[in-house]
C-alpha beads as a LAMMPS data file, in Angstrom:
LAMMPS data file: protein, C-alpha beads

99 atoms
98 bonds

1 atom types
1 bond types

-500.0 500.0 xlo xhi
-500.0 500.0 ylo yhi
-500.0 500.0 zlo zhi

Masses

1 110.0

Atoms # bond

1 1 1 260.207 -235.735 -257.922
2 1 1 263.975 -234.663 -257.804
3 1 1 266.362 -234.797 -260.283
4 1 1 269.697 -235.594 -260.311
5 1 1 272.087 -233.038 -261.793
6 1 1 276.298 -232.846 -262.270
7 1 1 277.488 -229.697 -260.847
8 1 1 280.912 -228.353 -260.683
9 1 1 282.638 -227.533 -257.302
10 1 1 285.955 -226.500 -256.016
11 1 1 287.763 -229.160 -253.947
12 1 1 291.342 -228.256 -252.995
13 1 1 291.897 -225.802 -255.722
14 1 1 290.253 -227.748 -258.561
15 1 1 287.326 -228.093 -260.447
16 1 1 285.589 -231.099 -259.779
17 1 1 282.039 -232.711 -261.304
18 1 1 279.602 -233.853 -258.606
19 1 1 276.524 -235.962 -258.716
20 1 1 273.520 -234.473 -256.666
21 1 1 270.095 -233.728 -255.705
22 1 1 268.138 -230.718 -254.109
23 1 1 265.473 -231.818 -251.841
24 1 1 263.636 -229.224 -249.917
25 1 1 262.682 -230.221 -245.993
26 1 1 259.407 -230.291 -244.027
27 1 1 260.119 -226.677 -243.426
28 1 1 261.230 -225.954 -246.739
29 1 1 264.800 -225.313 -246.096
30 1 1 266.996 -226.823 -249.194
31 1 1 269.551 -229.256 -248.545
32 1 1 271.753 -230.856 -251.262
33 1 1 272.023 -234.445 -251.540
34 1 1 275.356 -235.957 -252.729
35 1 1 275.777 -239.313 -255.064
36 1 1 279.655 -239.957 -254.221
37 1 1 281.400 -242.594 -256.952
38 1 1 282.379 -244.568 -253.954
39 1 1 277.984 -245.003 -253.730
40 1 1 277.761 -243.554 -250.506
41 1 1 275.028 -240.829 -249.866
42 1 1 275.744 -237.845 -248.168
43 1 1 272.858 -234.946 -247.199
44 1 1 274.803 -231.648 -246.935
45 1 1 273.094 -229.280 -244.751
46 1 1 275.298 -226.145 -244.682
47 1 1 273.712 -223.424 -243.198
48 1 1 270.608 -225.129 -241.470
49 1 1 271.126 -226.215 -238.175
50 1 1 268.642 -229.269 -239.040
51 1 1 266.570 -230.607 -241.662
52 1 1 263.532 -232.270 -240.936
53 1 1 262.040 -235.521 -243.479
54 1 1 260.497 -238.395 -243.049
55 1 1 260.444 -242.050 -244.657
56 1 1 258.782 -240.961 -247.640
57 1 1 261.589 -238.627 -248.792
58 1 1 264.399 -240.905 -247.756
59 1 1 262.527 -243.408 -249.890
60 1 1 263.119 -240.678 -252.673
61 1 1 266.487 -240.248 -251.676
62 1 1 267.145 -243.623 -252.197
63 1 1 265.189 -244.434 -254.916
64 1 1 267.878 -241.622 -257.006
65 1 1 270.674 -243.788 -256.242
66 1 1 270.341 -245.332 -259.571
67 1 1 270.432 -243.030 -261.679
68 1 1 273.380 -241.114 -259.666
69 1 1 275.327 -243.980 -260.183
70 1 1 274.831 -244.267 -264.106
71 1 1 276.368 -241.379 -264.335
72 1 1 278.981 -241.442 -261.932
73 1 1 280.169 -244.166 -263.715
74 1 1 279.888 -241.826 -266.829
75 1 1 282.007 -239.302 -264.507
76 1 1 284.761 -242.316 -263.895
77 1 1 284.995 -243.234 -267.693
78 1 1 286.168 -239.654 -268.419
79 1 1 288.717 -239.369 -265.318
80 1 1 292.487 -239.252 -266.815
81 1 1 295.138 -240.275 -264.636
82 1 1 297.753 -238.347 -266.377
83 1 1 295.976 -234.752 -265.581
84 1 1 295.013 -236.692 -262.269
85 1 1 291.664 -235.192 -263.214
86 1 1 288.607 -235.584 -265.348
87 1 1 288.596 -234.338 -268.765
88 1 1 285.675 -233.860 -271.433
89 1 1 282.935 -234.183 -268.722
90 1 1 281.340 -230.817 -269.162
91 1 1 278.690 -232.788 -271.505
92 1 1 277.363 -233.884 -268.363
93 1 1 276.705 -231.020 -266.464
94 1 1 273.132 -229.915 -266.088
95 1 1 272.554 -226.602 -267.084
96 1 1 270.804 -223.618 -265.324
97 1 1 267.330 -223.434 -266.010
98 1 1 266.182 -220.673 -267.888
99 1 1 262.944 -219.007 -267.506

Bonds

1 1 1 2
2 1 2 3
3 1 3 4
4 1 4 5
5 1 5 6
6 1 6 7
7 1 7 8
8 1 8 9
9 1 9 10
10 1 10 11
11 1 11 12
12 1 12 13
13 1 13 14
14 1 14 15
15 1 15 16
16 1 16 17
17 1 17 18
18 1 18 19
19 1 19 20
20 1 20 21
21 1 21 22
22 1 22 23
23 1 23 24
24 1 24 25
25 1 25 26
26 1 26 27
27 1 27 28
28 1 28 29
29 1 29 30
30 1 30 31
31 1 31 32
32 1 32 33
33 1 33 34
34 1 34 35
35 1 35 36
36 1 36 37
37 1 37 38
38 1 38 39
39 1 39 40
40 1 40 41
41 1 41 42
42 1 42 43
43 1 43 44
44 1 44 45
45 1 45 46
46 1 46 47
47 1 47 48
48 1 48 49
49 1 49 50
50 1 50 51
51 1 51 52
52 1 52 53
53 1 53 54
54 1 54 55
55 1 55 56
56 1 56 57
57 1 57 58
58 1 58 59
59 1 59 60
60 1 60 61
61 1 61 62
62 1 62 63
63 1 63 64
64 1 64 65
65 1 65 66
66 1 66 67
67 1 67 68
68 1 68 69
69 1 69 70
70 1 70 71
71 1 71 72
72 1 72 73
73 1 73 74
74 1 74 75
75 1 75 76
76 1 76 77
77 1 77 78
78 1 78 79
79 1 79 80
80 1 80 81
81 1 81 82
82 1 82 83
83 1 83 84
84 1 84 85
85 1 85 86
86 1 86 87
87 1 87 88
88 1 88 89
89 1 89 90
90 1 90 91
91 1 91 92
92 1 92 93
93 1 93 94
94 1 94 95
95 1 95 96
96 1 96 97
97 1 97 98
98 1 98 99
């Protein structure tokens, strides 16, 4: 099963935490799976020109949402209006694995 992990990306210049999930497709091509606060989901699929799944990995998808939204809620605890950013977040990241 996939896990849901808080990654840091650049949007517009500034570091930004994001709730998501890896999933690989029927052809084992990777694509990321974003949590947004807002609760939508959105499959990213940059650099495949398709992904191919079926119900029983969009049941997966789904059944993550949970657990992305515990901790985007987390994520909106810690955003500051002042820096008009989040601050002290890094707790939440997931870290590389190590072998």
């Amino acid at each position: 099963m996939a896990q849901i992990v808080v990654v840091e990306i650049d949007e517009n210049g500034s570091t930004v935490p994001l709730v998501c999930a890896f999933f690989p497709d029927a052809e084992m091509d990777v694509f990321m799976v974003e949590y947004s606060i807002e609760g939508d989901i959105v499959l990213h699929c940059e650099g495949v020109t398709h992904i191919t799944t079926g119900p029983e990995q969009l049941s997966e998808i789904v059944a993550l949402q949970d657990s992305a939204t515990s901790l985007n809620d987390e994520l909106s605890e810690l955003y500051n209006d002042e820096i008009d950013g989040w601050a002290d977040y890094q707790h939440l990241l997931t870290p590389p694995p190590t072998s």
